[in-house]
N, C-alpha and C positions, 0 to 999 in steps of 0.2 A: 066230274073229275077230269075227261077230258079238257071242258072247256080252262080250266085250272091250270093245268100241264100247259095246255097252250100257249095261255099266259105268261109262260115262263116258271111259273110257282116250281119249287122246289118237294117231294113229297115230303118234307117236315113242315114245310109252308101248309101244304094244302092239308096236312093232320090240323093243323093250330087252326086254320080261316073254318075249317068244317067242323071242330069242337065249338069254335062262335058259333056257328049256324045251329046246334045245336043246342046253343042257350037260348034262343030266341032274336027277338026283339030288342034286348039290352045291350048286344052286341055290337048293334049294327055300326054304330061309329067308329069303335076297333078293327070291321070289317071294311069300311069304309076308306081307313088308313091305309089298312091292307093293299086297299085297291088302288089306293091312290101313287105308294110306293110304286107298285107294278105299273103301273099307267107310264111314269116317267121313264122308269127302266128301257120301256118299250119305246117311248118318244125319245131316246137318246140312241138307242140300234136303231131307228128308223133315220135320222140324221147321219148315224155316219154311213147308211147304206144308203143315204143319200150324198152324201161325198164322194163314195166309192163309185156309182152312176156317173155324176159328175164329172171325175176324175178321165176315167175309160170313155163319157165324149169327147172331151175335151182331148185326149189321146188319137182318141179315132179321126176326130175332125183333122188335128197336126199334121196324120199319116198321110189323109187326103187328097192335104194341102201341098206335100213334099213331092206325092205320087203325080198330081197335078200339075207340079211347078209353079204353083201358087209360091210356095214357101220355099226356101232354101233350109236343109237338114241340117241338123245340129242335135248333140248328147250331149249333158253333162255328166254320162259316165264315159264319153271318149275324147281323150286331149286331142284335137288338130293341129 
């Protein structure tokens, strides 16, 4: 059950995938959907938490560069 939860599953998710498992073997391609659903869910938060990373180096590096004198400052939340 844990490892389920983890997954993300829902507890009505992991009632429906653990009734499968309890049919057997006939199941398994329904369960197999299951997984397959969750897999992407997970690979599409994995991307935008890899945007958000991204993002905040890309941030971090700017600062840097301004702190340095590398770069000249600039917002596009403040008019000059």
């Amino acid at each position: 059950m844990s490892c389920l939860k983890n997954c993300g599953m829902s507890i009505i998710e992991m009632k429906e995938y653990l009734k499968l498992c309890l049919e057997g073997e006939s199941s398994i391609p329904e369960r197999q959907k299951i997984l397959d659903i969750k897999l992407k869910e997970l690979n599409n938060k994995i991307s935008e938490i890899q945007e958000s990373i991204d993002y905040i180096h890309w941030k971090q590096n700017f600062y840097n560069d301004v702190l340095s004198g590398k770069t000249k400052y600039y917002s596009n939340l403040i008019n000059d």
